[in-house]
C-alpha positions as a Markdown table, in Angstrom:
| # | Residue | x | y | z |
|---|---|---|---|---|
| 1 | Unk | 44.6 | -31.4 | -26.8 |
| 2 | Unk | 44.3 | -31.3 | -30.3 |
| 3 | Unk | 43.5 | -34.5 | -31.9 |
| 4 | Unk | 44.8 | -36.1 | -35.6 |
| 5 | Unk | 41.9 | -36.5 | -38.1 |
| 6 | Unk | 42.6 | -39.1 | -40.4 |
| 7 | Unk | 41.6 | -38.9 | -44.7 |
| 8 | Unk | 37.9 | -39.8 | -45.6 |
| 9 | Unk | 37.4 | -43.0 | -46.7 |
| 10 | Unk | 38.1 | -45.2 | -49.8 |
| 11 | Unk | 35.7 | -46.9 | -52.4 |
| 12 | Unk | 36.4 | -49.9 | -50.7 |
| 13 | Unk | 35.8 | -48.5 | -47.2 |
| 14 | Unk | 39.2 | -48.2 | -46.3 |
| 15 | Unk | 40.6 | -45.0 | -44.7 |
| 16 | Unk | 42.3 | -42.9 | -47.2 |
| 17 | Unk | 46.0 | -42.6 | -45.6 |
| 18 | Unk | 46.6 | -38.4 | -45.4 |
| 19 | Unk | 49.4 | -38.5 | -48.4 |
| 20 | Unk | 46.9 | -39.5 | -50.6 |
| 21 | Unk | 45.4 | -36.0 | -50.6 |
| 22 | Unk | 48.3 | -33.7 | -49.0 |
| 23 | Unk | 51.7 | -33.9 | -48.5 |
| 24 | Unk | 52.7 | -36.6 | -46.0 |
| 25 | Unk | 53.0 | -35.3 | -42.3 |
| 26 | Unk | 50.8 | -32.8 | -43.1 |
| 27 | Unk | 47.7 | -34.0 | -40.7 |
| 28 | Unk | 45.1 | -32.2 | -39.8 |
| 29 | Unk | 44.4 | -30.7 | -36.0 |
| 30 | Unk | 41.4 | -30.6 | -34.7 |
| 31 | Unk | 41.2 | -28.6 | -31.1 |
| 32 | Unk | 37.9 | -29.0 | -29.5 |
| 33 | Unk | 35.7 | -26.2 | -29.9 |
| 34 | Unk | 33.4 | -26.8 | -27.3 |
| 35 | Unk | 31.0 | -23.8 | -25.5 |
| 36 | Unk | 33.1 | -22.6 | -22.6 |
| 37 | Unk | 30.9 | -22.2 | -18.9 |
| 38 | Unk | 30.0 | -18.9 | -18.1 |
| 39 | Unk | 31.9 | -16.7 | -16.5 |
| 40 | Unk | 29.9 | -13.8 | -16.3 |
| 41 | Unk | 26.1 | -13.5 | -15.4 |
| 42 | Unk | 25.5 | -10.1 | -17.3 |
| 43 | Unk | 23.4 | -12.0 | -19.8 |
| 44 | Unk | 20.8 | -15.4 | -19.9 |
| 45 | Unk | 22.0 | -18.6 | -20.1 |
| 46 | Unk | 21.7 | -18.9 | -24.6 |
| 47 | Unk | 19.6 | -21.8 | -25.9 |
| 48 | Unk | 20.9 | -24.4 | -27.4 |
| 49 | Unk | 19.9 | -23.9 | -30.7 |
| 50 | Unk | 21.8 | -20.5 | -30.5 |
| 51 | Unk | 24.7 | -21.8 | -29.6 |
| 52 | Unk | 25.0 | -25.8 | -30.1 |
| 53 | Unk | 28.3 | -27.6 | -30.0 |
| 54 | Unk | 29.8 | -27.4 | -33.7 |
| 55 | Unk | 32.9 | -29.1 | -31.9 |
| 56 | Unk | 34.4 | -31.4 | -34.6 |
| 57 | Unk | 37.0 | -33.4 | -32.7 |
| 58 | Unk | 35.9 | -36.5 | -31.6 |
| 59 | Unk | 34.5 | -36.7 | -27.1 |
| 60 | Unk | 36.4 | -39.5 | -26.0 |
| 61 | Unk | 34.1 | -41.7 | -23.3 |
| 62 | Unk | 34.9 | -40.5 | -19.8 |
| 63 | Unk | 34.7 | -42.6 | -16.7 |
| 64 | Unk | 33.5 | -40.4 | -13.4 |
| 65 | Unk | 36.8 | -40.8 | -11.7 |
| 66 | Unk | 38.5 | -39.5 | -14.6 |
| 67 | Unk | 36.5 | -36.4 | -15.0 |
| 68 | Unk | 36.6 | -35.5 | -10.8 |
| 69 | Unk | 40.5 | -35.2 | -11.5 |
| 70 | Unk | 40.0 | -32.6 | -14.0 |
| 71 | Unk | 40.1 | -34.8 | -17.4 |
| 72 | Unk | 40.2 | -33.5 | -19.6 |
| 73 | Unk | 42.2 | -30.3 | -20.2 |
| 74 | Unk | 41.2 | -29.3 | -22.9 |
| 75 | Unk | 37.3 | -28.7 | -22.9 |
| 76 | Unk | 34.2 | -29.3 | -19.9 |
| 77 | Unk | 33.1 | -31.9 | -19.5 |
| 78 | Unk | 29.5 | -31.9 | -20.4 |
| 79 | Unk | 26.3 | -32.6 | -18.2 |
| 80 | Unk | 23.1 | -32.5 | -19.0 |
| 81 | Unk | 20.1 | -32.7 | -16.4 |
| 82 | Unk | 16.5 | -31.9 | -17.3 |
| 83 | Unk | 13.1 | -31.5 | -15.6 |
| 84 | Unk | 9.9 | -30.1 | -16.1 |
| 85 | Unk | 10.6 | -27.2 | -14.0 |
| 86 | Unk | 7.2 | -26.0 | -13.6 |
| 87 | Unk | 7.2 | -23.2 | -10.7 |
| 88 | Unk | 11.0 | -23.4 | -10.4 |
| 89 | Unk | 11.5 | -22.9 | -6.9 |
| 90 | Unk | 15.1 | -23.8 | -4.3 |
| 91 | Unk | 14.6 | -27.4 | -4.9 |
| 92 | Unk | 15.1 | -27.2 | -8.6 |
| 93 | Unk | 18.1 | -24.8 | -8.2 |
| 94 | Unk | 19.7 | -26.5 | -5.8 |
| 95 | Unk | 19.6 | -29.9 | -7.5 |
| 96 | Unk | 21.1 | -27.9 | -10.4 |
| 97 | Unk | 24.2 | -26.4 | -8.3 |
| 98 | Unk | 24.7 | -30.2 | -7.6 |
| 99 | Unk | 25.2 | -31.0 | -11.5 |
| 100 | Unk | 27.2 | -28.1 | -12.2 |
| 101 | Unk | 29.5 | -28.7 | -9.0 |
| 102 | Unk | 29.6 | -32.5 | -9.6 |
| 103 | Unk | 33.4 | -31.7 | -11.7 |
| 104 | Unk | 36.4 | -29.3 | -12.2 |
| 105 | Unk | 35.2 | -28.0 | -15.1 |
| 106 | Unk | 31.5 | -28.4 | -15.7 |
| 107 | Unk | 29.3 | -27.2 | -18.4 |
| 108 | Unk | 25.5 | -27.7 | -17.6 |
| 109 | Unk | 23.3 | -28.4 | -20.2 |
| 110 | Unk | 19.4 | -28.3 | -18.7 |
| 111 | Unk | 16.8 | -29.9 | -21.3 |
| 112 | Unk | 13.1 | -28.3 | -20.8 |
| 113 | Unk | 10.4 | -30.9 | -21.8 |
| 114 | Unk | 8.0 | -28.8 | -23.9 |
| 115 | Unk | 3.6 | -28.5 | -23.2 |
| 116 | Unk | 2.6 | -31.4 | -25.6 |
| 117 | Unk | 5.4 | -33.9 | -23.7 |
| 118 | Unk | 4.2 | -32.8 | -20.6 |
| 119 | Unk | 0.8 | -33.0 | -20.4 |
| 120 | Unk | 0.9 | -36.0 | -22.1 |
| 121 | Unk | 3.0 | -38.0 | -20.1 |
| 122 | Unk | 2.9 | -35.9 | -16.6 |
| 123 | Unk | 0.1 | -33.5 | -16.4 |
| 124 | Unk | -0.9 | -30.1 | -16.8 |
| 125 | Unk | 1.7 | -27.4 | -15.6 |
| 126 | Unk | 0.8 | -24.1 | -13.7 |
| 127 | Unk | 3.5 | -22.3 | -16.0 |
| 128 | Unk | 3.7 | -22.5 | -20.2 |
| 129 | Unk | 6.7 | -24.0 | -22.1 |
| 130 | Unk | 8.1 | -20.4 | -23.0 |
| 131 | Unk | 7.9 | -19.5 | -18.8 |
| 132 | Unk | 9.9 | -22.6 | -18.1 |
| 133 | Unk | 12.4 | -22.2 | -21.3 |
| 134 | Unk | 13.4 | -18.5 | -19.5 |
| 135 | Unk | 13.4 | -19.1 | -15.9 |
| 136 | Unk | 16.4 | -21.7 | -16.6 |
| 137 | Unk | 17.7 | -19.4 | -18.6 |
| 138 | Unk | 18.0 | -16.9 | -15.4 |
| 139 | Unk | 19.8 | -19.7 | -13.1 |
| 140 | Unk | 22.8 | -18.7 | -12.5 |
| 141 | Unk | 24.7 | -22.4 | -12.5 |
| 142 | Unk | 23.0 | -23.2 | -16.6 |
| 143 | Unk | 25.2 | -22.7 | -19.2 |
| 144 | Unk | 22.7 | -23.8 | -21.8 |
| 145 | Unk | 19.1 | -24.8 | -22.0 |
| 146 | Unk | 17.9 | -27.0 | -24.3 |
| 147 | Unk | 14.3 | -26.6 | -25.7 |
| 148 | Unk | 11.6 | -29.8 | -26.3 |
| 149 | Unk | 13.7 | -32.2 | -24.8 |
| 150 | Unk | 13.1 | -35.8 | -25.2 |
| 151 | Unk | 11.3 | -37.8 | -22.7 |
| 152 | Unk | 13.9 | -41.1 | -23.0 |
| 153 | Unk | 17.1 | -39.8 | -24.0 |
| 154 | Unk | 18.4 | -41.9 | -26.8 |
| 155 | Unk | 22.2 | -42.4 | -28.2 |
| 156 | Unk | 21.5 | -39.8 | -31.1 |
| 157 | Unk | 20.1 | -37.3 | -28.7 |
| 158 | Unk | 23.3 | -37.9 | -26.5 |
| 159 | Unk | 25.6 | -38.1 | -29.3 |
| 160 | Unk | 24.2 | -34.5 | -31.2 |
| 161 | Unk | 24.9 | -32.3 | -27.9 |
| 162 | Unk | 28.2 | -34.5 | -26.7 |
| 163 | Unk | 26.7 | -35.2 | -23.4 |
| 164 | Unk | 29.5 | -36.7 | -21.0 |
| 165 | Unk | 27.2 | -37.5 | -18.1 |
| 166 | Unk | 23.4 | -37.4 | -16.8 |
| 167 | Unk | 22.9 | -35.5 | -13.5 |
| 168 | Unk | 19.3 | -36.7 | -11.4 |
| 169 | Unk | 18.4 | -37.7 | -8.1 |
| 170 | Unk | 18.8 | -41.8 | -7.8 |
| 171 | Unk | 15.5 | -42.6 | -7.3 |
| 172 | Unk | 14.0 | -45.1 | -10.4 |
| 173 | Unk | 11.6 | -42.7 | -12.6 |
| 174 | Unk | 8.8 | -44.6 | -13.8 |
| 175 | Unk | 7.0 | -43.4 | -17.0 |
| 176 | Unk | 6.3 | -44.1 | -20.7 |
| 177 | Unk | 5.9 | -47.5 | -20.2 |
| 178 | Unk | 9.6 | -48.0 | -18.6 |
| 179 | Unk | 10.1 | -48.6 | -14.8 |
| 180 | Unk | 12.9 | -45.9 | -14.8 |
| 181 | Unk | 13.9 | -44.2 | -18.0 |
| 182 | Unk | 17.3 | -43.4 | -17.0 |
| 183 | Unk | 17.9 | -47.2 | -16.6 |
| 184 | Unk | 19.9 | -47.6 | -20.1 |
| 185 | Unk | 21.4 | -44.4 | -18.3 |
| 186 | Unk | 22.7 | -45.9 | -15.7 |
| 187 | Unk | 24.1 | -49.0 | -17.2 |
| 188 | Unk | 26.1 | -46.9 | -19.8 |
| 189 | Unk | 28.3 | -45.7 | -16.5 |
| 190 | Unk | 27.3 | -41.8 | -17.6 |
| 191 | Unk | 24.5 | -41.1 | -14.4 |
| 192 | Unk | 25.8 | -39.1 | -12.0 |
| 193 | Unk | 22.9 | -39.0 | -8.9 |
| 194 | Unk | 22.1 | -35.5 | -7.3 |
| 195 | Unk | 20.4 | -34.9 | -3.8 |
| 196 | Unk | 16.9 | -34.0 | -4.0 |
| 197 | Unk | 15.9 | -31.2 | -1.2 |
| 198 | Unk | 13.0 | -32.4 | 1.1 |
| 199 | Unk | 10.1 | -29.9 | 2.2 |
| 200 | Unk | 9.8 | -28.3 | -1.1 |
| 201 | Unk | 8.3 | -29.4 | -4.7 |
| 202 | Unk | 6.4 | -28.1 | -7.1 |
| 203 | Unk | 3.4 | -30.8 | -5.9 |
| 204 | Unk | 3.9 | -29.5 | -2.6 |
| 205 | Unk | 3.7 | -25.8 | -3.7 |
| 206 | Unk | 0.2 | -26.6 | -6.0 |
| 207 | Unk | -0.9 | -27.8 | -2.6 |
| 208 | Unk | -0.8 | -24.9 | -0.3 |
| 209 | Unk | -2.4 | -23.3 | -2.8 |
| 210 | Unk | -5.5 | -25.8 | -3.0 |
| 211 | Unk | -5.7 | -26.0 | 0.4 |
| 212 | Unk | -5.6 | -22.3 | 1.4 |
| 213 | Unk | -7.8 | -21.4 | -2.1 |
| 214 | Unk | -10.5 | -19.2 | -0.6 |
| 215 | Unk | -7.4 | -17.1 | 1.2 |
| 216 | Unk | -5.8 | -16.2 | -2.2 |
| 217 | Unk | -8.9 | -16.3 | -3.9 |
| 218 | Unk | -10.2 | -12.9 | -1.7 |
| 219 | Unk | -6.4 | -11.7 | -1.8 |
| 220 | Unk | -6.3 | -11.3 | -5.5 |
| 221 | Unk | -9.9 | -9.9 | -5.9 |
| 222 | Unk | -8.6 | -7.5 | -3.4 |
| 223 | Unk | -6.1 | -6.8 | -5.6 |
| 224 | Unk | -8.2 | -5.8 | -8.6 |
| 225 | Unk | -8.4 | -9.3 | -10.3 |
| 226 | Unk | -11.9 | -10.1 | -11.8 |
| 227 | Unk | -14.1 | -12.9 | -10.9 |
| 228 | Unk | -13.9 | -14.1 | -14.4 |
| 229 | Unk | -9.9 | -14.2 | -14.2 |
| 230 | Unk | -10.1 | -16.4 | -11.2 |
| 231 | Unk | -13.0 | -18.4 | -12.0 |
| 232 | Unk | -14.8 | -17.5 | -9.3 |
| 233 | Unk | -19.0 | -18.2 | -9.6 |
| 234 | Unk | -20.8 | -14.7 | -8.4 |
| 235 | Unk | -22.0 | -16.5 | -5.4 |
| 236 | Unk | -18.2 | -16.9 | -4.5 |
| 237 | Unk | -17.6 | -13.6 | -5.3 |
| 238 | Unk | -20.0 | -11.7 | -3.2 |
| 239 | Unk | -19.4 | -14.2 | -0.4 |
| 240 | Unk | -15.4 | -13.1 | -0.7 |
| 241 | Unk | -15.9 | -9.3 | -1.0 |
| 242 | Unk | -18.3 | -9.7 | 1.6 |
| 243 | Unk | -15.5 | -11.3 | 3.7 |
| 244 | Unk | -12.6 | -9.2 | 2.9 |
| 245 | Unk | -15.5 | -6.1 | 4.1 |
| 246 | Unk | -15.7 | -8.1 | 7.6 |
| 247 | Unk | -11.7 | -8.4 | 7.6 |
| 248 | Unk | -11.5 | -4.7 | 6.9 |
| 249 | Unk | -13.8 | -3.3 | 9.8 |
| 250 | Unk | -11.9 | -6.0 | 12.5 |
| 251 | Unk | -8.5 | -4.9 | 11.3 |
| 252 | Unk | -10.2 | -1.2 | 12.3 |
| 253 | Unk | -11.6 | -2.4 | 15.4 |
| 254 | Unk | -7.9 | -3.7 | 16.1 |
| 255 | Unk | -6.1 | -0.3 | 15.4 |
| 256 | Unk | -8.7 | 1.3 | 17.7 |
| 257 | Unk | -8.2 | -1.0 | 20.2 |
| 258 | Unk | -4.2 | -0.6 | 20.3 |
| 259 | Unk | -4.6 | 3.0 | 19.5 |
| 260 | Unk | -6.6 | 3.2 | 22.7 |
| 261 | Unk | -4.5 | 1.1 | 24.6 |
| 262 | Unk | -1.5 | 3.3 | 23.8 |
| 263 | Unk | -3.3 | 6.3 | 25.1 |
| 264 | Unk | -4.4 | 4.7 | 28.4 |
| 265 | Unk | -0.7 | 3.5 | 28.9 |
| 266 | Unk | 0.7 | 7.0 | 27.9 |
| 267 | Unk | -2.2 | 8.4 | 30.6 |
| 268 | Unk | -1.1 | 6.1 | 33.5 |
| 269 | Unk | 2.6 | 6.7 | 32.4 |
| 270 | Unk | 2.0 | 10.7 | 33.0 |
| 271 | Unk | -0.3 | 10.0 | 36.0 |
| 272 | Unk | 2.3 | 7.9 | 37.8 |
| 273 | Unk | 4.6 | 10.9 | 37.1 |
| 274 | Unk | 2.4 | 13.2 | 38.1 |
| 275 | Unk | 1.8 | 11.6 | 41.5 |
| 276 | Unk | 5.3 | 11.1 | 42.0 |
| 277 | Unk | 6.3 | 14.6 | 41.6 |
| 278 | Unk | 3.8 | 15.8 | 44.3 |
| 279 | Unk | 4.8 | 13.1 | 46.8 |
| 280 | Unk | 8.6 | 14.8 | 46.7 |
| 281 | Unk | 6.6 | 18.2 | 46.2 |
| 282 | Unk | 4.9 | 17.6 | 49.5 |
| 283 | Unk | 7.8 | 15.4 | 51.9 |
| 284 | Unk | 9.2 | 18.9 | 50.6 |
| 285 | Unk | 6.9 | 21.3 | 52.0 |
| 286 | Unk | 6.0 | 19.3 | 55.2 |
| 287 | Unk | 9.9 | 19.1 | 55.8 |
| 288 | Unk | 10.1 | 23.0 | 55.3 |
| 289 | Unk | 7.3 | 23.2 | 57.5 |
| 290 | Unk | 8.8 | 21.2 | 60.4 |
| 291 | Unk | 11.6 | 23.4 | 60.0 |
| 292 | Unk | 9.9 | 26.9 | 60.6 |
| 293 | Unk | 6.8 | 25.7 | 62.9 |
| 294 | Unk | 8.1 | 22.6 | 64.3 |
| 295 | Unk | 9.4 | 22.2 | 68.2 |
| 296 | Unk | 12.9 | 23.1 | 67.1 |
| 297 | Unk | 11.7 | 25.2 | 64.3 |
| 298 | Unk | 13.4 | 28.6 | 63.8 |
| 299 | Unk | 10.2 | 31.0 | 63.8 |
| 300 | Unk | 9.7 | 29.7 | 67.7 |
| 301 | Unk | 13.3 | 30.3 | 68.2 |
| 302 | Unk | 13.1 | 33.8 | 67.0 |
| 303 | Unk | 9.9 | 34.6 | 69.2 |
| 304 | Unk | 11.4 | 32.8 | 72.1 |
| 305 | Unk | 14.5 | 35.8 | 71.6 |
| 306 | Unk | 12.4 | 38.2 | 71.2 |
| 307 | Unk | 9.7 | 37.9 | 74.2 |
| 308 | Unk | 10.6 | 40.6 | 76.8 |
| 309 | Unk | 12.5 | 39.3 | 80.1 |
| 310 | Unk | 14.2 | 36.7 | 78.7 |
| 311 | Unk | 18.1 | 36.7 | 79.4 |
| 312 | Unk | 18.8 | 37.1 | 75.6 |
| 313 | Unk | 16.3 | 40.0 | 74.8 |
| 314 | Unk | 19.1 | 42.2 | 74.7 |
| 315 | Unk | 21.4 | 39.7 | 72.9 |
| 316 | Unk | 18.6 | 39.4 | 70.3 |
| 317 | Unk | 17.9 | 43.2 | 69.9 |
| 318 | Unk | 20.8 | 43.4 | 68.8 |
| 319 | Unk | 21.1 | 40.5 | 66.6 |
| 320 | Unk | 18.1 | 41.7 | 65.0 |
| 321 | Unk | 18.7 | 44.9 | 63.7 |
| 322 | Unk | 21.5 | 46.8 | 62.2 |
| 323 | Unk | 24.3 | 48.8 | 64.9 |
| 324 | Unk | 22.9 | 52.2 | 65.2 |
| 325 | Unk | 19.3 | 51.3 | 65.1 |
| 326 | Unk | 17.2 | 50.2 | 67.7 |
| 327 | Unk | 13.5 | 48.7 | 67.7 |
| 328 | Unk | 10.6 | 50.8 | 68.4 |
| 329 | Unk | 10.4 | 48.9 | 72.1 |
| 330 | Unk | 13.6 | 50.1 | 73.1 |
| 331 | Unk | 12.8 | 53.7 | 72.5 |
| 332 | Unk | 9.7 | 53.5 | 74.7 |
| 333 | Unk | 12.1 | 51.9 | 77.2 |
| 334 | Unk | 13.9 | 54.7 | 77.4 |
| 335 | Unk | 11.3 | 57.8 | 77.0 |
């Protein structure tokens, strides 16, 4: 919505009426000019210094139930969170899809606390200033980051980047001397709380890593990293080579043994075959057997047929061989 800007002021500190400069009606409109949120992610969130709000027309205050129905129209309303960030990991991001998600129309603003502030005030941080500054930059719900934030947010800090609202878990955040520095925050009306995800910090992270030290200590020598890069004493060193050498030979000892296991199985696989093939190889032949030489079998038949003086001898003469032809028996018969 555009909004009217009136003259500058007089010598005695009264606003200069508009005619006094330009024609009367003619006012000046000012539309807000604000950074619009990303639409595409082809590109880094900028910095803030690259891109800060040059917006001229005046943020009116908003009150959280006006801003969840969409007020208003005409520009985002702006929300600023910020952190530490130091190995930004799912908790961070989804605390950030909170603050972008809390309206309509959101545009995040995520202040980065630089070394100096950190240290000071927190501790050391596994990951510099410039690491943290450009994996917010790669989130895909920041719109802007903003470099060497404060530690306490003050009205002139608010006022320069025309934050609307402050997005952070509820829980009071003691430091610098003040029980909860979002306090004055809070009592403004412009803190909006966010969730924070359990099971997973950057504390939390920095502690697997203490506790299983000696695992990744080995793992990155393995890797090719010196002793000196990991701050390893030689005693250390020879004590994890010498380690990773005994993990090497039962990892071999393992494949030998599953190797060799495989092979057995495959061999009692092909036996069992085997040994069932000649069982119905041999009910086979013993049931061709029965059939030929057995009590009922068809060679004691034939001989039976063929045994002089039996009633069929003649029968089976003649069943035996071709008509025309007799057996050699026969012609003795009749010589």
């Amino acid at each position: 919505m555009p909004v009217l800007a009136g003259g500058a002021e007089s010598e005695a500190g009264i606003p200069k009426a508009p005619s006094d400069e330009r024609r009367p009606g003619a006012m000046e409109e000012l539309e807000h000019t604000c950074p619009q949120p990303r639409l595409t992610l082809t590109a880094p969130a900028p910095f803030a210094d690259e891109t800060s709000c040059q917006c001229r027309a005046p943020h009116e205050k908003l009150t959280i139930a006006q801003a969840r129905l969409g007020t208003p129209v005409d520009r985002p309303v702006r929300v600023y969170a910020d952190g530490i960030f130091d190995l930004f990991h799912s908790g961070h991001a989804r605390a950030l899809m909170q603050a972008k998600t809390l309206f309509p129309n959101s545009y995040l603003l995520v202040g980065v606390c630089s070394d100096d502030l950190t240290h000071k005030f927190k501790g050391f941080t596994v990951m510099n200033e410039t690491e943290r500054y450009e994996a917010l930059r790669h989130c895909r719900y920041v719109d802007e980051v903003i470099r060497d934030a404060p530690w306490t947010l003050t009205p002139e800090f608010l006022e320069k980047h025309k934050i609307d609202f402050v997005a952070h878990d509820d829980i009071p955040y003691s430091s610098a001397g003040s029980d909860d520095v979002y306090k004055h925050i809070k009592e403004a009306g412009m803190f909006v709380p966010t969730q924070r995800t359990e099971g997973i910090s950057t504390s939390d992270i920095i502690t697997r890593i203490v506790r299983d030290y000696d695992v990744y200590a080995r793992r990155n020598l393995q890797r090719g990293y010196t002793a000196k890069e990991l701050n390893v004493s030689f005693i250390n060193e020879k004590k994890y080579r010498f380690q990773n050498q005994v993990d090497k030979m039962k990892e071999k000892v393992k494949n030998v043994e599953e190797k060799s296991k495989e092979f057995v199985n495959k061999v009692e696989e092909k036996s069992h075959d085997l040994i069932q093939k000649w069982e119905e190889k041999s009910r086979e032949f013993i049931g061709n057997f029965l059939e030929l030489f057995g009590p009922d079998g068809a060679l004691l038949s034939v001989t039976y047929e063929l045994t002089p003086g039996t009633p069929s001898n003649t029968e089976s003469s003649c069943s035996l061989f071709p008509r025309g032809e007799t057996s050699h028996s026969d012609s003795e018969y009749s010589a």
